[in-house]
C-alpha positions as CSV (number, residue, x, y, z in Angstrom):
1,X,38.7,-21.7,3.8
2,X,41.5,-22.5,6.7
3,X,44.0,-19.8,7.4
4,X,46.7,-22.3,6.0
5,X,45.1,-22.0,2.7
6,X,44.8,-18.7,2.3
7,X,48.6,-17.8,3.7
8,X,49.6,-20.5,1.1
9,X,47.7,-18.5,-1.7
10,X,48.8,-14.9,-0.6
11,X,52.6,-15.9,-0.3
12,X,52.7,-18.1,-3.4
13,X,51.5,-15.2,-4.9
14,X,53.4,-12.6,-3.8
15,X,56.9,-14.9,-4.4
16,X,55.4,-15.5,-7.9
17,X,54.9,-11.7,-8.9
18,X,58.3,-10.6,-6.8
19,X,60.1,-13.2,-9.6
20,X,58.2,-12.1,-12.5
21,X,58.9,-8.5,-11.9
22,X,62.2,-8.9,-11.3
23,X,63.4,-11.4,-13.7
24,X,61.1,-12.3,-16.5
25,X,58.5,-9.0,-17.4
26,X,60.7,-6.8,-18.9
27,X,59.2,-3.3,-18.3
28,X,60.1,-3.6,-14.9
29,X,63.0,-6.1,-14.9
30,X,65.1,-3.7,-17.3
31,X,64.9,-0.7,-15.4
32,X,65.1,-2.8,-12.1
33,X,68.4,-4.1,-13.4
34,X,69.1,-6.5,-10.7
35,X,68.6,-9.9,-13.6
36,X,71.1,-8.1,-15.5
37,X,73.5,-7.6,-12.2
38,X,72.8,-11.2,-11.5
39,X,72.6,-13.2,-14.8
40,X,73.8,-10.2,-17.3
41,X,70.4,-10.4,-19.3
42,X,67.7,-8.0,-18.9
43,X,65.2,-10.6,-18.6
44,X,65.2,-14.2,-18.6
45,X,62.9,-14.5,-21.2
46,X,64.3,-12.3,-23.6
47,X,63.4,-12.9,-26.9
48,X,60.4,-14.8,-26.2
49,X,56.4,-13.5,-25.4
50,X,56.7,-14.6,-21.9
51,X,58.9,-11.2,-21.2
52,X,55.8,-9.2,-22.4
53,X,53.6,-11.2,-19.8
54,X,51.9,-9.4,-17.0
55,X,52.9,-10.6,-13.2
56,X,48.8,-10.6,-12.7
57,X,48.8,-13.5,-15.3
58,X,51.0,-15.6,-13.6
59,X,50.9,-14.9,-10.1
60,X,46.9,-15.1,-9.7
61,X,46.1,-18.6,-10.8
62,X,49.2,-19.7,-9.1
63,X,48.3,-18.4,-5.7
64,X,44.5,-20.1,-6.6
65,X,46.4,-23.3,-7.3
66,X,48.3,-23.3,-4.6
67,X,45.1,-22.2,-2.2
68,X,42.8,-25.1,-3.0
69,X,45.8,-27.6,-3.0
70,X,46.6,-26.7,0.2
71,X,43.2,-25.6,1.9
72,X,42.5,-29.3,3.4
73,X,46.0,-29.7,4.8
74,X,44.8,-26.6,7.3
75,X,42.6,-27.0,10.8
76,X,39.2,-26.1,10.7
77,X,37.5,-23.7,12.8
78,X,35.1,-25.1,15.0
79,X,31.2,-24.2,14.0
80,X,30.8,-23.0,17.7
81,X,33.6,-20.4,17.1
82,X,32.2,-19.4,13.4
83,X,28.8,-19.2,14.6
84,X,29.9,-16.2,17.0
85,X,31.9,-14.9,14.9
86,X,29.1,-14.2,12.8
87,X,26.7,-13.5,15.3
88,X,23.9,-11.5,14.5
89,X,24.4,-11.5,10.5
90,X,21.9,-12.7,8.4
């Protein structure tokens, strides 16, 4: 895992869940009202199963999607630094 990776994973995640609470899940984007200051609809979905969707659903394999797609585009470590890293561990 390169640390490229795994900020790709944690903020495609996070962006993910931030838009599905806030626009499309509509426990929290009703109450929120900030879809209906913005598109006048309490969720963009309304009407459909996707409003009734939990964030975790969505977000999770996106952020492993987006992890493993972008994993080899990241620098390795090199073994020397690893290996004292983990000094001592067995």
């Amino acid at each position: 895992m390169t640390k490229f990776g795994a900020y790709a994973g944690f903020i495609t995640g996070t962006l993910v869940s931030i838009f599905w609470l806030f626009f499309i899940h509509l426990k929290e984007s009703k109450p929120l009202m900030i879809c209906k200051a913005i598109f006048g609809v309490d969720s963009l979905a309304e009407g459909t199963l996707w409003a009734i969707v939990d964030p975790l659903v969505i977000a999770l394999p996106a952020s492993i999607i987006m992890t493993l797609v972008l994993n080899p585009l990241g620098r390795i470590k090199d073994s020397k630094y690893v290996e004292a890293c983990f000094k001592g561990l067995k």
